[in-house]
C-alpha positions in Angstrom: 9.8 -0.2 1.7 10.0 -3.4 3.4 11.6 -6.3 1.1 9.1 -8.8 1.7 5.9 -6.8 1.1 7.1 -5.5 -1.8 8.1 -8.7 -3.2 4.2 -9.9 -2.4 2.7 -6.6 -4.5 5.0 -7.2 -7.3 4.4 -10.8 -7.8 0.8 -10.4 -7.3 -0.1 -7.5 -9.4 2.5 -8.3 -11.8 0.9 -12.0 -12.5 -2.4 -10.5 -12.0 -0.7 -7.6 -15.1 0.2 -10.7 -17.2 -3.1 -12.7 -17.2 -4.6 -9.4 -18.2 -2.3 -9.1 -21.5 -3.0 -13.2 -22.4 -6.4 -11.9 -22.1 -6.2 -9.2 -24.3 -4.4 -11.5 -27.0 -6.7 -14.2 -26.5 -9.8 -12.2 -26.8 -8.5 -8.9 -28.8 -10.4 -6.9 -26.1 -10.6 -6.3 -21.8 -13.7 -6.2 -20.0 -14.5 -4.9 -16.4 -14.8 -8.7 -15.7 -11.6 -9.6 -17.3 -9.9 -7.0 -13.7 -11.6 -9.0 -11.4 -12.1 -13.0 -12.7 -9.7 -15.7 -11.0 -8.4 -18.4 -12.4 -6.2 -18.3 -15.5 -2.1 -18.0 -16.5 -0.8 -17.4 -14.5 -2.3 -18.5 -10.8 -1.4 -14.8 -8.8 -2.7 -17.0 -5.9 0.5 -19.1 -5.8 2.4 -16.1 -7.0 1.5 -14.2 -3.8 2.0 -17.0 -1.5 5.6 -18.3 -2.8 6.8 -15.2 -3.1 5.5 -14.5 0.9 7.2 -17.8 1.6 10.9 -17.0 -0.7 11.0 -14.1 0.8 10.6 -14.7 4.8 13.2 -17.8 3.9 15.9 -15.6 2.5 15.0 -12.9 4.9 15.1 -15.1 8.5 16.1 -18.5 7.0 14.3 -21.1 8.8 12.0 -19.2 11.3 9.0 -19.7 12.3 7.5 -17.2 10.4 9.1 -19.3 6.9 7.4 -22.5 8.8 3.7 -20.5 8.9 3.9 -19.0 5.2 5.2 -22.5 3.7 2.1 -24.2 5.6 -0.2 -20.7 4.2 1.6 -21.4 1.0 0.5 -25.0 0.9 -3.0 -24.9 1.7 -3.4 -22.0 -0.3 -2.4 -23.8 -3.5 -4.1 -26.8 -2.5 -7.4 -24.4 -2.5 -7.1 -23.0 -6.0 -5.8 -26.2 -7.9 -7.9 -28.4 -5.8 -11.3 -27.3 -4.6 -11.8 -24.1 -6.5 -11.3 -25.9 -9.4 -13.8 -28.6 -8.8 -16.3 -26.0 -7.4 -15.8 -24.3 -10.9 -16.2 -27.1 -13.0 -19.7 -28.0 -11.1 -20.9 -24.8 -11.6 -20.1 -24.6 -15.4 -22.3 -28.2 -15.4 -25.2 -26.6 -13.9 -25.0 -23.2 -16.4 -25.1 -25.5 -19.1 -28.2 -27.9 -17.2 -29.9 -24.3 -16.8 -29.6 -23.6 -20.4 -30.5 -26.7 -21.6 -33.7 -26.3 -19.4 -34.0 -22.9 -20.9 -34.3 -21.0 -17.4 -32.7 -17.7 -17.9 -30.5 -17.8 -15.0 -27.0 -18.0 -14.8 -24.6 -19.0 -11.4 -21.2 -16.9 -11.7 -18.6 -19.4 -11.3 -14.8 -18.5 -10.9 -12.5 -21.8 -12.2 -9.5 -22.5 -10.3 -6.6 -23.5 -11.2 -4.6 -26.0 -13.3 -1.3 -27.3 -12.2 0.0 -25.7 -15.0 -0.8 -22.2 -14.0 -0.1 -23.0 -10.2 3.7 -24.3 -11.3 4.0 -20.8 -13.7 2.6 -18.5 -10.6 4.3 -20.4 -8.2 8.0 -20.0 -10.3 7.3 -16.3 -11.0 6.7 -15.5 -6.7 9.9 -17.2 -5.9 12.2 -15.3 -9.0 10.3 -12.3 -8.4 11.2 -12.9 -4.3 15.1 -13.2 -5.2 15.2 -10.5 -7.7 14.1 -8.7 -4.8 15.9 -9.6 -2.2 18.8 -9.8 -4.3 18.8 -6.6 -6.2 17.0 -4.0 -4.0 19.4 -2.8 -0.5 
């Protein structure tokens, strides 16, 4: 299998695997909701993309394929830590407007992420990238 897509999957699913068990310790029990919510420790958005971008770098060096994922990489992050999150905050205010209100409604609303969990998601795509690289022939 080809280096770099594996690299993505594992870094992906494997953050995506780790949120899952916080969950589970956090709330002593997984939901069908809990597979499919974003957001959270770590971000598996910034895992996916720095892993993409660790992996083209060590592949081709500096390409122009590395130049495209670092920009994807970028505006990707920017979208979960930035926008997503303020999108998500918003609609928490308005849940708690509607029930205040008492109008039995509720908007879904997915949080983004915190620098916190970006840095954590972001470090685990580029080890999981170099173990990779590094380790599989």
């Amino acid at each position: 299998m080809n280096k770099i897509i594996l690299s993505i999957i594992l870094a992906g699913f494997g953050t995506q695997l780790i949120k899952l068990i916080i969950l589970y310790f956090k709330h002593k029990k997984l939901t069908g909701h809990d597979l499919l919510v974003t957001g959270g420790m770590p971000s598996s958005h910034a895992a996916f993309v720095t892993s993409l971008a660790t992996s083209i770098y060590l592949a081709e060096n500096n390409s122009t394929a590395f130049a495209i994922s670092l920009v994807l990489a970028f505006i990707v992050i920017r979208d979960a830590m930035g926008v997503r999150r303020a999108v998500g905050e918003e609609e928490h205010i308005l849940n708690q407007i509607l029930k205040k209100l008492k109008i039995k409604t509720k908007i879904h609303y997915s949080m983004g992420h915190t620098p916190l969990q970006v840095l954590v998601g972001s470090i685990l795509g580029i080890i999981i990238a170099a173990l990779i690289y590094y380790l599989i022939n």
